[in-house]
N, C-alpha and C positions, 0 to 999 in steps of 0.2 A: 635661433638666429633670424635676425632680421633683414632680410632682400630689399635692398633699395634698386627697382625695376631700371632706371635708364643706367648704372650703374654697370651689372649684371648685362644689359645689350650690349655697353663700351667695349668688356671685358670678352662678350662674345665675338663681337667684330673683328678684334685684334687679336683671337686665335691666342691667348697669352698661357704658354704650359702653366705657368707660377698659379695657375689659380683654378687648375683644371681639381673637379672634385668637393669645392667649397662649394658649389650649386649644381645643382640638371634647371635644364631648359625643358620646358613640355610644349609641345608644336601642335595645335589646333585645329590646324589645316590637314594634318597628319594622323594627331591621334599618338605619336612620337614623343617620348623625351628623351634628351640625349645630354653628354658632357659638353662643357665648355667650349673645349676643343674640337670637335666631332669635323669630318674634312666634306661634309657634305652642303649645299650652299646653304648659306645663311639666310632663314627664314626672315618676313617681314616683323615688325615690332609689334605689330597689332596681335597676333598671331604667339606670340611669345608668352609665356608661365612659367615664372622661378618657384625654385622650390630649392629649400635648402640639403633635400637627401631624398636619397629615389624612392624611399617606403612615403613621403610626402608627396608624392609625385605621380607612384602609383594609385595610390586611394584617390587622387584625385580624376583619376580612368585612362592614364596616359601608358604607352606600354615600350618596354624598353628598346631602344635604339639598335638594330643589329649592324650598324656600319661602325658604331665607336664603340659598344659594349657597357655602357654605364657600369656593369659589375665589374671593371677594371679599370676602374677611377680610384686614383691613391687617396688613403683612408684621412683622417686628420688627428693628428698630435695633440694631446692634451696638454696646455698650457699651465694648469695645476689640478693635480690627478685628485687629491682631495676633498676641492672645491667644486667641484662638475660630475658630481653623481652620476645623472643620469647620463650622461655620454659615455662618462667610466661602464657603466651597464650594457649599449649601447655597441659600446667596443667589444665585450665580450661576449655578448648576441654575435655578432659577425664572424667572430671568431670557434664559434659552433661549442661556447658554453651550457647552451639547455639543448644537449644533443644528447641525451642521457641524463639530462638536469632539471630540477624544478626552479622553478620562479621565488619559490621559497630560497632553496641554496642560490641563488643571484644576489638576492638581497643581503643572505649573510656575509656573500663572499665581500662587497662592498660599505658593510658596517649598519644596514639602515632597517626598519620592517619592511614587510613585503609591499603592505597597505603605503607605508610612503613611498617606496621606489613607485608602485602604480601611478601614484598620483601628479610625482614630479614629471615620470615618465611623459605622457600626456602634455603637460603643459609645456614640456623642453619640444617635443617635437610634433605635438597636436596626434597620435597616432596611438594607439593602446601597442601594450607589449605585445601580444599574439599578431598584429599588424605588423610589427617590424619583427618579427620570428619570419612568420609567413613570405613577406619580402623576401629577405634576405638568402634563405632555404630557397625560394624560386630559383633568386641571382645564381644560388651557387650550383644550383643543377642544372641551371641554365648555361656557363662558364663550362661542368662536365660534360656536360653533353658537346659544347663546342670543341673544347679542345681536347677530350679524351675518345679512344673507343669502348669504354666499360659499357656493359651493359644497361640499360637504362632499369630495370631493379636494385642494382648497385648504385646508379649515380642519385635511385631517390631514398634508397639507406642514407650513404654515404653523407645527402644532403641532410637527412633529418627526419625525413618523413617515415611517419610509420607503416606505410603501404603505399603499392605499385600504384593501386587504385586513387588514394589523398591526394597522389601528387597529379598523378594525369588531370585528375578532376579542378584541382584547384591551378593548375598550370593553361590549362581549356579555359577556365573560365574567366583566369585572368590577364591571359596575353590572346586571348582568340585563336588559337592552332594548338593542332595536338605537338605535345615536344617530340613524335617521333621527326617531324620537318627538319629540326636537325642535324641528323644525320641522314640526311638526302646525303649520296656519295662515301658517309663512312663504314667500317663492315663492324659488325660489332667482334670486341677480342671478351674471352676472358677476363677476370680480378684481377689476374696476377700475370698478363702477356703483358710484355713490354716497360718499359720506363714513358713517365708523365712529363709533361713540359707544360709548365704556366706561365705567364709573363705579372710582373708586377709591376704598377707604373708607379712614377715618382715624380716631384717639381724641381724642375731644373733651379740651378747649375748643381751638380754633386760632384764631390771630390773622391771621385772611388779610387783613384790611386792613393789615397792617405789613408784611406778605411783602411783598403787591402795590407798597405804598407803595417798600420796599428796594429790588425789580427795577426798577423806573418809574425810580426816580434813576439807575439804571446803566445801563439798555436803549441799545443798541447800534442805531442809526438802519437799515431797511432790512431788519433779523433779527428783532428785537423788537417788540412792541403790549403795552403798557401801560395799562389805563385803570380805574375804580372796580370795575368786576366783572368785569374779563377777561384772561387773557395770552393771548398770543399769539406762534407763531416758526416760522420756514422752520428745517430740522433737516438734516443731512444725518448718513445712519446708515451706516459702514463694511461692508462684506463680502469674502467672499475672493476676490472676480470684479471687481465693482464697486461703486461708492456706489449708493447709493438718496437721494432727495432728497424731500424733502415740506416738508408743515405740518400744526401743531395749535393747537386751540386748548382752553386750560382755562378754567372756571369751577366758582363754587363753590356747595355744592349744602346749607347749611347744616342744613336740615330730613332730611335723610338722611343725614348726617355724611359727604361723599362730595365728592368731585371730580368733577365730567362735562371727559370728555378726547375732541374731536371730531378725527379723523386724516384726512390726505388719504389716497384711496384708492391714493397710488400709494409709500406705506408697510406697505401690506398683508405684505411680506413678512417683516417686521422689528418685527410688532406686536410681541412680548414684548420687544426691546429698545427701542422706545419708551415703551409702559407702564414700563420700569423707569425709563429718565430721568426719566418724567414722576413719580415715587414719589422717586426723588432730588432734583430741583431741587426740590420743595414737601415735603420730608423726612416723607412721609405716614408712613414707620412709627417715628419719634417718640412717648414715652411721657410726654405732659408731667404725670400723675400724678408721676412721678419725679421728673421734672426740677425744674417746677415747686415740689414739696415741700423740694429741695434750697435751690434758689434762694432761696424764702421772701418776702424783700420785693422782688425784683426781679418776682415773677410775681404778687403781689399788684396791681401795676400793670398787666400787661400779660398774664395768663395765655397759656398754648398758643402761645411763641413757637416761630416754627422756624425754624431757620441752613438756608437757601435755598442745594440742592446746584445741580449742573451740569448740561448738555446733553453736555457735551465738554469733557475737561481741560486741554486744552491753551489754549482758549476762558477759562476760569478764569485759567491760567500767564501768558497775554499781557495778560492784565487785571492783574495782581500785578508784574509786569513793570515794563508802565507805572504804574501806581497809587503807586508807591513815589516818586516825584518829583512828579506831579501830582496837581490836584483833581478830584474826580468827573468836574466838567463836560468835562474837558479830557482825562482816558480816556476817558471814553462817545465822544469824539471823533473822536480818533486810532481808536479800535475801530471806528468805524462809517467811515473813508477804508479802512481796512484791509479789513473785509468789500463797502465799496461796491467796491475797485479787485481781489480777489483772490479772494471766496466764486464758491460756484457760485449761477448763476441758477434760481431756481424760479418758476415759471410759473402763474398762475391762483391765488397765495397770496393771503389777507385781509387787510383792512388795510391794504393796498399796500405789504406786503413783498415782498423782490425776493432778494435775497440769503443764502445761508448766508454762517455767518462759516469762514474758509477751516482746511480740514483742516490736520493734523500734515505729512503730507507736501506740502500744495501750499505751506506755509510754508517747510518743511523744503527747499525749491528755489530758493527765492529768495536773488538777492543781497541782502547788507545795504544798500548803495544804495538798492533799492527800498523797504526799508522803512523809510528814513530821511525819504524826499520823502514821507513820512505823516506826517510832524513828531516822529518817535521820535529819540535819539540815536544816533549809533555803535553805544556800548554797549549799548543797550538793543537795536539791530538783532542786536547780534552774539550775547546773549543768547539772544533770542527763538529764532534760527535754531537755537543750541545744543541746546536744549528740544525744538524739533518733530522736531530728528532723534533725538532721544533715543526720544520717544514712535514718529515711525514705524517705528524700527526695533527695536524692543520692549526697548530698555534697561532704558526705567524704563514704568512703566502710574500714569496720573494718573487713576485712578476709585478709590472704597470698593474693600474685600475686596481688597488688596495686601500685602506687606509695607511693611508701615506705618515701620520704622527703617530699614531700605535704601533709602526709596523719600527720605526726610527728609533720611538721610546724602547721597545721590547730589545734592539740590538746593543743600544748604549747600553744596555744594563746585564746583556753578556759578559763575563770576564772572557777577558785575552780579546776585545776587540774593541781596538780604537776610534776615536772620531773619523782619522782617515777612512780605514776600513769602512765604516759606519756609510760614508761620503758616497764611497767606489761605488757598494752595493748600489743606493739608491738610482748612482748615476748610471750604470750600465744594468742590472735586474730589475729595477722600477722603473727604470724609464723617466726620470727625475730631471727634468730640463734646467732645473738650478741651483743642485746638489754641486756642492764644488769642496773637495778637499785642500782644506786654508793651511794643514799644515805639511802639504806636500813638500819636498824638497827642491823640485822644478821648477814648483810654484814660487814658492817662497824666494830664489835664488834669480827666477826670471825679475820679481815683482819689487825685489831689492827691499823684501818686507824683513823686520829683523822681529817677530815673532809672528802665530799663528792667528793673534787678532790683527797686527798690522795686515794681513793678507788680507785676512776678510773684507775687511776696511774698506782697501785698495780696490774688493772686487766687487763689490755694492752697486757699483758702476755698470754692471754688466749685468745684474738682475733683468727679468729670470730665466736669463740664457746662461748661470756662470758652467753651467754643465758644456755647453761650447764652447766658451772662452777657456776652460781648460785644456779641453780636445788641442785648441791654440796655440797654447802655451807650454803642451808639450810640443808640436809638432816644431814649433820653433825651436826650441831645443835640444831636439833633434838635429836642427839644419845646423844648426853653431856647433854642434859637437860632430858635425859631419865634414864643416869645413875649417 
């Protein structure tokens, strides 16, 4: 990304949420880099250094701001996930993909050799990969150490590091104080005392009563809590030994532009991959300055809408699945016999959830039989079964940051699943900003399209946002059917 300097001061000036995250400032005079936003005075221009991302920021010997927190600057959305390797990379560093991973498995998981992801790596953000590992692992031990009490062995597991010792050393050397400074005033607890509370920021305006409202209609009886201020769900997060099993709960936190994300503590090990679901199903790095500007009279209505990603794709697939013949009420259904007779059971969850909804592989074993006395068809059993073996045995990966045309080719060429289905996935499991189902029936009926290319046609217009312009055009029709 290219920083146009007087640009970037405007933007600092004017305190603008919409743009917090797309640069750090580094301060001179300080020694400081900090977000856009940061409430402390604003530094002279002479004095000022953009940088497009804090591992740029830091290599350049700046050290992180403790009044804003630059590790809680909202992430950024990829505008075609295909096309932008290295940020799709980038995204899943963050998200504590070589926490257990090689740089090897990076590369395959995004389609390319090792030797070229290095290569583009570098030139997208000037910074070698173990540079933005290093970063990042700081930030996030950095974030534990502030807002939890684990012990600091744990918070440099947890972050990545593979000794007490790496992390002290590389944390000394590269913010100048040892990370115990942080917990001046905290005591330290146990792994497993208490519940975690993290904030997730986000750029304004957001429509969290229409997300909320979307999930609520679809919530899965058992996994899901719905209500005016709050989600809620039993999770279960893969690893290469075992599952981990928890709960969380989101609410939103309007006056600080932030999400509060409360975890059970026995998710501790797999914070970074839950803060990322929890940043995908609420599409926190979302830019609806953008979007919004594109759309025009669709966001005039309803500003800061966001296409509501996943927990688990496959979770997404079986819902598209089914959804393709039946009505809301009637998937939320079958979904919630399927996680009652098949999730794993989690224990002491809110709400009086009980169950995950059941993995790729524990579907992936099932006869079609059993998931037909769910009330699903044949086909839709023999589908379904198709799918989870695909996923668990790494065929195809149903999350953002994939190859996005192999991942599309491979489902059109499933039996029992349709273009629409095909659409859904993309748009809520990949994270597909312009995945739009042309031959939906809301669509088609909003759009007074009299087939599924007249839709398309019609929504050309809305490129490459029709993934929000859908969001839309339900929600409208919603409101006409409500009044």
């Amino acid at each position: 990304m290219r920083l146009d300097p007087e640009t970037c001061y405007e933007i600092l000036l004017s305190n603008d949420r919409r743009f917090d995250g797309w640069f750090f400032v580094g301060v001179s005079s300080t020694g400081v880099y900090c977000r856009s936003v940061c409430p402390v005075r604003t530094p002279k221009r002479q004095n000022c250094h953009f940088f497009p991302t804090t591992v740029a920021a830091e290599k350049a010997g700046f050290r992180p701001c403790m009044r804003c927190r630059p590790e809680l600057a909202p992430g950024n959305g990829l505008l075609d996930i295909s096309g932008n390797l290295a940020r799709a990379a980038a995204t899943l560093i963050e998200e504590g993909f070589l926490n257990g991973k090689t740089v090897t498995k990076l590369a395959q998981r995004i389609g390319v050799t090792e030797r070229h992801l290095r290569r583009i790596f570098v030139t997208e953000f000037g910074v070698s990969i173990i540079e933005f590992v290093q970063t990042h692992r700081l930030l996030m031990a950095k974030r534990l150490l502030t807002d939890t009490s684990m012990p600091i062995s744990t918070v440099a597991s947890v972050a990545g590091f593979g000794s007490v010792r790496r992390f002290n050393d590389l944390f000394s050397r590269r913010y100048g104080f040892n990370p115990l400074r942080l917990r001046k005033g905290k005591e330290s607890a146990s792994a497993t005392d208490g519940d975690m509370i993290f904030m997730l920021s986000y750029r304004p305006p957001f429509a969290w009563s229409s997300l909320l409202n979307f999930l609520s209609e679809r919530q899965i009886n058992g996994v899901e809590y719905v209500d005016e201020q709050i989600y809620a769900r039993v999770v279960e997060i893969p690893r290469q030994k075992d599952n981990l099993t928890g709960w969380i709960t989101v609410r939103n936190l309007p006056r600080r532009y932030a999400v509060e994300v409360t975890v059970a503590p026995s998710l501790i090990r797999v914070i970074a991959q839950v803060l990322a679901c929890v940043k995908r199903l609420f599409d926190l790095g979302s830019r609806p300055d953008l979007i919004d500007a594109h759309l025009d009279e669709f966001a005039s209505g309803l500003p800061g809408i966001r296409v509501p990603g996943s927990f688990d794709g496959i979770e997404i697939a079986v819902r598209a699945v089914v959804g393709q013949k039946a009505t809301p009420d009637q998937t939320r259904n079958i979904l919630s016999r399927i996680a009652a007779r098949f999730g794993s059971v989690v224990k002491a969850a809110p709400f009086g959830l009980v169950n995950t909804f059941p993995s790729a592989r524990t579907l992936s074993s099932l006869h079609p039989a059993m998931l037909v006395e769910m009330g699903l068809t044949r086909r839709q059993a023999e589908t379904i079964g198709y799918l989870a073996n695909a996923v668990a045995s790494g065929d195809i990966v149903l999350e953002p940051m994939t190859s996005l045309e192999e991942t599309l080719a491979f489902l059109r060429a499933v039996p029992g699943i349709s273009e629409w289905a095909v659409q859904y996935i993309a748009m809520r499991a990949m994270a597909w900003p312009n995945a739009y189902p042309e031959s939906d029936d809301v669509v088609m009926k909003y759009l007074c399209a009299d087939s599924p290319t007249a839709s398309g046609r019609l929504a050309s217009q809305w490129e490459p946002w029709r993934a929000y312009a859908t969001m839309h055009l339900w929600r409208l029709h919603e409101v006409q059917s409500q009044g």
